[in-house]
C-alpha positions as CSV (number, residue, x, y, z in Angstrom):
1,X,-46.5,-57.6,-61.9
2,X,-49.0,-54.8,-62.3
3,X,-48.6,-52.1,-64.7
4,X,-48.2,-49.5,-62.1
5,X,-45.5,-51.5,-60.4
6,X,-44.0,-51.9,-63.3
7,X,-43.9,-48.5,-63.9
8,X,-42.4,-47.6,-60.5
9,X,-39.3,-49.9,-61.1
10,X,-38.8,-48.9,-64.3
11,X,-38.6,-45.2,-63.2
12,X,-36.6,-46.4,-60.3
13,X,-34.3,-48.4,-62.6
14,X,-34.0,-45.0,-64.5
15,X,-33.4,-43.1,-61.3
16,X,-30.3,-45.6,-60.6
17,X,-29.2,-45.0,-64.1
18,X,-28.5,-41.5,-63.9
19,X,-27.0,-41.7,-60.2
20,X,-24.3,-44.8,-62.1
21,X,-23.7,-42.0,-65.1
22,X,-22.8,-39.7,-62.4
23,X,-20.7,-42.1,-60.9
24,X,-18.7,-42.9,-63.9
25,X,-18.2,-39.2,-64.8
26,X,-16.9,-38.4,-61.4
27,X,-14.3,-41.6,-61.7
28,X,-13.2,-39.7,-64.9
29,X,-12.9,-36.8,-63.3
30,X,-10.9,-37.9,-60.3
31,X,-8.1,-39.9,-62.6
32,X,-8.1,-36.7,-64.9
33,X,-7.0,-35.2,-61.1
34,X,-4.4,-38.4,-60.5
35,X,-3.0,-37.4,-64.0
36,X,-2.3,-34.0,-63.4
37,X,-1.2,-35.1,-59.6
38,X,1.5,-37.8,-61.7
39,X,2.8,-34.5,-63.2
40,X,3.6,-32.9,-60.4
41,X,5.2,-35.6,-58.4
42,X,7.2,-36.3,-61.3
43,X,8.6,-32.9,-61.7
44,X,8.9,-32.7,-57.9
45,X,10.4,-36.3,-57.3
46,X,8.1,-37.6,-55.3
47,X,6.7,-41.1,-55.1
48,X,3.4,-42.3,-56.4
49,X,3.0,-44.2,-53.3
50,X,1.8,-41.9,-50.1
51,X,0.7,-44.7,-47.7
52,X,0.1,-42.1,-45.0
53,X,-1.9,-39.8,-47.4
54,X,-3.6,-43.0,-48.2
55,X,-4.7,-43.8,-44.5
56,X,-5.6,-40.4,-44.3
57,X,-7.9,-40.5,-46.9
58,X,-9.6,-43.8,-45.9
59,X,-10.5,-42.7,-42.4
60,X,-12.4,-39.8,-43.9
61,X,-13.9,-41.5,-45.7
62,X,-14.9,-44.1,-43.2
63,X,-16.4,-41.9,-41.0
64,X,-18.0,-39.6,-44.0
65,X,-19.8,-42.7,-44.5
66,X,-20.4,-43.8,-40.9
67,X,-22.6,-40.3,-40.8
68,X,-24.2,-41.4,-44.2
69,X,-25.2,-44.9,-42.8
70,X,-22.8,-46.6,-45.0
71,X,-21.1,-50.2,-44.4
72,X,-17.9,-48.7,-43.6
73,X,-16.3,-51.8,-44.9
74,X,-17.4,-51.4,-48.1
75,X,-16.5,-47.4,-48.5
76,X,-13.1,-48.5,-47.4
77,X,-13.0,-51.6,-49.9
78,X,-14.4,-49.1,-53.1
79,X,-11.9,-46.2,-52.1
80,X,-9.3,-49.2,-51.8
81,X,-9.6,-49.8,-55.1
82,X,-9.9,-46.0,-56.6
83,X,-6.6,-45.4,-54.6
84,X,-4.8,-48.2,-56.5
85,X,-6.1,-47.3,-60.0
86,X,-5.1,-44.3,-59.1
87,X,-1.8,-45.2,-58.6
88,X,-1.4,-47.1,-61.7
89,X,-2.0,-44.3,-63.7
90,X,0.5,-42.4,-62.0
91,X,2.9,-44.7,-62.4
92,X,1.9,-45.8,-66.4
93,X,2.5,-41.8,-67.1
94,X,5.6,-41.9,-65.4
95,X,6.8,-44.4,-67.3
96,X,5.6,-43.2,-70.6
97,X,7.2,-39.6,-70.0
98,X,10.3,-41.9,-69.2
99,X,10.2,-43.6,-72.6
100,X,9.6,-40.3,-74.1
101,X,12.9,-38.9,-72.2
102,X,15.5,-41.4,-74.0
């Protein structure tokens, strides 16, 4: 490989880099948002579990990628995944403000 063309895909690497550290600190950011979201539900009764929220929430974001020429499939699969971990924090703080209660 060339210099210069190594160059490119090492500044393209970079590039990648950053967008994957943004990535990871909006992840943080939206289970910092499921924590205080456990909170309330807890105080409020109301399940962790939202299926209809949850559909809701997948077919925006289906067709938010649909505009961005994104394998739907995919967005759905990633979001699948960020809506369960979501849920499992939910449900892990539930269960430690439980302990805490007895």
């Amino acid at each position: 490989m060339s210099e210069k063309k190594e160059y490119n895909l090492n500044k393209l690497r970079k590039d990648i880099n950053k967008i994957d550290s943004k990535i990871i600190k909006l992840f943080s950011d939206r289970f910092f948002a499921a924590k205080k979201i456990a909170r309330y539900k807890q105080t409020n009764n109301i399940p962790v579990k939202d299926k209809k929220r949850e559909e809701q929430l997948i077919n925006e974001i289906k067709k938010k990628a649909k505009k961005l020429d994104i394998d739907t499939n995919f967005s759905e699969k990633i979001f699948r995944e960020l809506i369960e971990e979501s849920c499992r924090i939910q449900k892990k703080i539930n269960e430690d403000e439980s302990i805490q209660k007895d």
